[in-house]
C-alpha positions as CSV (number, residue, x, y, z in Angstrom):
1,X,42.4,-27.8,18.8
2,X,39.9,-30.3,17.7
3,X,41.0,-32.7,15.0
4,X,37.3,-33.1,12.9
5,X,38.7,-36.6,11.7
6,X,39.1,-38.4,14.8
7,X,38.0,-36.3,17.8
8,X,33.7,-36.3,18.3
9,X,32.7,-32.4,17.3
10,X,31.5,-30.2,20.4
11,X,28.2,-29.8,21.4
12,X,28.8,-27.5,24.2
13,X,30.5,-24.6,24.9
14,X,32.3,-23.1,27.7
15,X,31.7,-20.1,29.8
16,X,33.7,-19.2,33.1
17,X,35.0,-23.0,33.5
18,X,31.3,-23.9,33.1
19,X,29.8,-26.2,30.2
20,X,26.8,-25.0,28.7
21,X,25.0,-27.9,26.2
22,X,24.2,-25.9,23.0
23,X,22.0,-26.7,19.4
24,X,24.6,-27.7,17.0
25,X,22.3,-28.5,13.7
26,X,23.7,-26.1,11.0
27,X,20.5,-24.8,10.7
28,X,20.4,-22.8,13.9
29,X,24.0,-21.2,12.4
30,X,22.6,-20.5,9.4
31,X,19.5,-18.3,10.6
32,X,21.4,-17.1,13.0
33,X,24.0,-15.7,10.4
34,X,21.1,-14.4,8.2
35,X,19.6,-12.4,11.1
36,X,22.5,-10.6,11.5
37,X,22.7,-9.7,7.4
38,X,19.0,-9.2,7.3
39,X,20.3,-6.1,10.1
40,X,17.3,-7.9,12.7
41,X,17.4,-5.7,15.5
42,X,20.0,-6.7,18.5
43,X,17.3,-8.3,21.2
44,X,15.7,-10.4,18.6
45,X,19.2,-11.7,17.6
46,X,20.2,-12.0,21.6
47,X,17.4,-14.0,22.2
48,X,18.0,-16.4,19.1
49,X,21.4,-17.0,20.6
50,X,20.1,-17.2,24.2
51,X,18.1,-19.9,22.7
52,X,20.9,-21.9,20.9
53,X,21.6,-23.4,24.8
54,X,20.0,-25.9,25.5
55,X,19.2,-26.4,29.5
56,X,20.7,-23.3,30.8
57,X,22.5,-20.8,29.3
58,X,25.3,-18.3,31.2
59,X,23.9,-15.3,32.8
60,X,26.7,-12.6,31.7
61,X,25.1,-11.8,27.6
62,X,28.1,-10.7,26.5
63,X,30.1,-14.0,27.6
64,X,27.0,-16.4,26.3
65,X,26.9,-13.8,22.5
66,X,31.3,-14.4,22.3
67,X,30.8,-17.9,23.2
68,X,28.1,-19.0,20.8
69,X,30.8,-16.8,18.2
70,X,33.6,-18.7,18.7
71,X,31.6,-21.8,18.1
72,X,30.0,-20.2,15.2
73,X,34.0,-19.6,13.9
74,X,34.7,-23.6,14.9
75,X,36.5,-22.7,18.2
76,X,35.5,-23.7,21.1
77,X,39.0,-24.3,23.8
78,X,40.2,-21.2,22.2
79,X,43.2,-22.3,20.6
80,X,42.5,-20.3,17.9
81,X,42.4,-16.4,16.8
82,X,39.2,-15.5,18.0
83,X,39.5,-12.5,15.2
84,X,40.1,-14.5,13.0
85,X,36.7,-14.2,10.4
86,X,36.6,-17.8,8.3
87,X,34.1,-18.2,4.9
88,X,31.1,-19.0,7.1
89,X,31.5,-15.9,9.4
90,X,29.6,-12.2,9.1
91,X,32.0,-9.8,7.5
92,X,31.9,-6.1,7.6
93,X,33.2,-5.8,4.3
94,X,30.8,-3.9,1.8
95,X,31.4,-7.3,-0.4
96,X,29.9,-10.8,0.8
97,X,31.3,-14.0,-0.9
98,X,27.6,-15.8,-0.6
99,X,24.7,-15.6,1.5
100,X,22.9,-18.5,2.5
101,X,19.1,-16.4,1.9
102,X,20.5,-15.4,-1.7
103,X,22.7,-18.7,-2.9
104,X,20.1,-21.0,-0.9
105,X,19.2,-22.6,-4.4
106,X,23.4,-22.6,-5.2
107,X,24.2,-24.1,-2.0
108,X,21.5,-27.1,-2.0
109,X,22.2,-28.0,-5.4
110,X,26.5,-27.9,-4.8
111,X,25.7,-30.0,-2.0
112,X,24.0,-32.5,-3.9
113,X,25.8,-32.2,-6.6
114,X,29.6,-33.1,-4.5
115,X,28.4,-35.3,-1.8
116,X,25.0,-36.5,-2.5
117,X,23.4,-34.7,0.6
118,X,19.7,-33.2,0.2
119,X,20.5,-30.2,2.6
120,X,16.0,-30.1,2.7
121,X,15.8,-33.5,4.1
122,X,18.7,-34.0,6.2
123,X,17.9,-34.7,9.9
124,X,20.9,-33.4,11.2
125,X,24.4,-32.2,10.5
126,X,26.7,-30.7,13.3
127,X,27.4,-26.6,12.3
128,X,31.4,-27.7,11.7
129,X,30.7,-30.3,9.4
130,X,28.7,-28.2,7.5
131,X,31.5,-25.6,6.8
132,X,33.8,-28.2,6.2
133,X,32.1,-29.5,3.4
134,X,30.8,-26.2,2.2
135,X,34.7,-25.0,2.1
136,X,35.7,-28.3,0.6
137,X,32.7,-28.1,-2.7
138,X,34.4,-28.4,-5.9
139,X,35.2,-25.3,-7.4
140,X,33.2,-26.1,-10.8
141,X,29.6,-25.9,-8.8
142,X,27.7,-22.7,-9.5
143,X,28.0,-21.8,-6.1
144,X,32.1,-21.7,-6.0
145,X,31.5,-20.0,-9.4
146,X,29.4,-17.2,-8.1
147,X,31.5,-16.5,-5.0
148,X,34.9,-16.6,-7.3
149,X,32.9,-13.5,-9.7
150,X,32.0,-12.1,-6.6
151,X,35.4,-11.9,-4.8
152,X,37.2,-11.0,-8.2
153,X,39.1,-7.9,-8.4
154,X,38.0,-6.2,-11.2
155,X,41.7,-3.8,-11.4
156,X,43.7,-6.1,-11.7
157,X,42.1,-7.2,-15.3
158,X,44.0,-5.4,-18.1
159,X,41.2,-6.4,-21.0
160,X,38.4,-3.3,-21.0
161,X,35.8,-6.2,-22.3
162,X,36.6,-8.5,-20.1
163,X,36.4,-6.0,-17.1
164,X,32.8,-5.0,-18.0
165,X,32.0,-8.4,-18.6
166,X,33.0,-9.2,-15.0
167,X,31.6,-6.1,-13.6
168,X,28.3,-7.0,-15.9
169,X,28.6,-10.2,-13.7
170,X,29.4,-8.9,-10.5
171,X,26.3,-6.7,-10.6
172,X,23.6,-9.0,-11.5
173,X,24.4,-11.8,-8.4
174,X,25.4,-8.9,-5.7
175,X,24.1,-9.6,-1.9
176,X,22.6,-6.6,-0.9
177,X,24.8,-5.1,1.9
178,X,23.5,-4.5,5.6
179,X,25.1,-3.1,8.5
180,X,26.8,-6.4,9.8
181,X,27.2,-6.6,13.9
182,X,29.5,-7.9,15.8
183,X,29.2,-10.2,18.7
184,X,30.2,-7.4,20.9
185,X,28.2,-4.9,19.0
186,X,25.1,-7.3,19.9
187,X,26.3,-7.6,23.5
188,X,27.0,-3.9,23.8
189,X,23.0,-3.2,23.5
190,X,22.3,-4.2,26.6
């Protein structure tokens, strides 16, 4: 397991005891996770992530789609639960706790806000430093505040006021749902 305070974060991944160099810059992770809401259709999204490598990329799809997901899930010598679905991942729940096409504004301005970092400008910033600082924003950002209404479950509020104010809430910042895919729904197409 990679320590992100003293060991340098990954820039490739591995495939069959091979290394493959991939794109690290949180912005390829981002589109990438906002093709798969958007429902883009599963060659499009293969060839975005057959792109993500940078010299060559391994010739089996399926292995090259899981690998660039476990990356995506900051995993890479598989010392984690591959299953395991962290705050930055695609879920297949009919909720989503933010999306980076709908919260773009939210997400810019929490990242100025904590750590003084103009997401627009940046040159560069590896994919797991990204989610470490996004999971580390202070809770008080309107972003944090958005995904807390959104998560909130609404039964377990006693006061009928305070429900429909929630639910009131709830309603106006929904994410539109899509049929989410997994990597091995992606892989599966071909």
């Amino acid at each position: 397991m990679i320590n992100l305070l003293t060991d340098d974060l990954p820039r490739t991944v591995t495939v069959d005891h091979n290394s493959y160099m991939i794109y690290t810059d949180f912005r390829d992770y981002i589109e990438l996770q906002q093709m798969i809401m958007d429902g883009v259709d599963d060659y499009a999204i293969v060839n975005y992530i057959c792109g993500l490598y940078m010299n060559e990329k391994p010739s089996d799809l399926k292995k090259c789609v899981h690998a660039i997901n476990t990356f995506m899930k900051g995993n890479v010598d598989g010392s984690k639960d591959d299953s395991h679905d962290g705050s930055f991942n695609g879920k297949k729940a009919s909720r989503f706790a933010f999306s980076y096409k709908y919260d773009a504004p939210y997400i810019i301005g929490a990242f100025l806000e904590c750590y003084g970092i103009d997401l627009m400008t940046c040159e560069y910033m590896h994919w797991w430093k990204f989610n470490a600082l996004f999971d580390s924003l202070n809770e008080n950002t309107e972003l944090k505040k958005r995904i807390a209404y959104r998560m909130m479950d609404i039964s377990k509020i006693k006061n009928k006021e305070e429900k429909r104010r929630i639910r009131r809430i709830q309603k106006q910042i929904a994410i539109p749902v899509v049929n989410v895919m997994s990597d091995e729904d992606i892989a599966n197409a071909f």
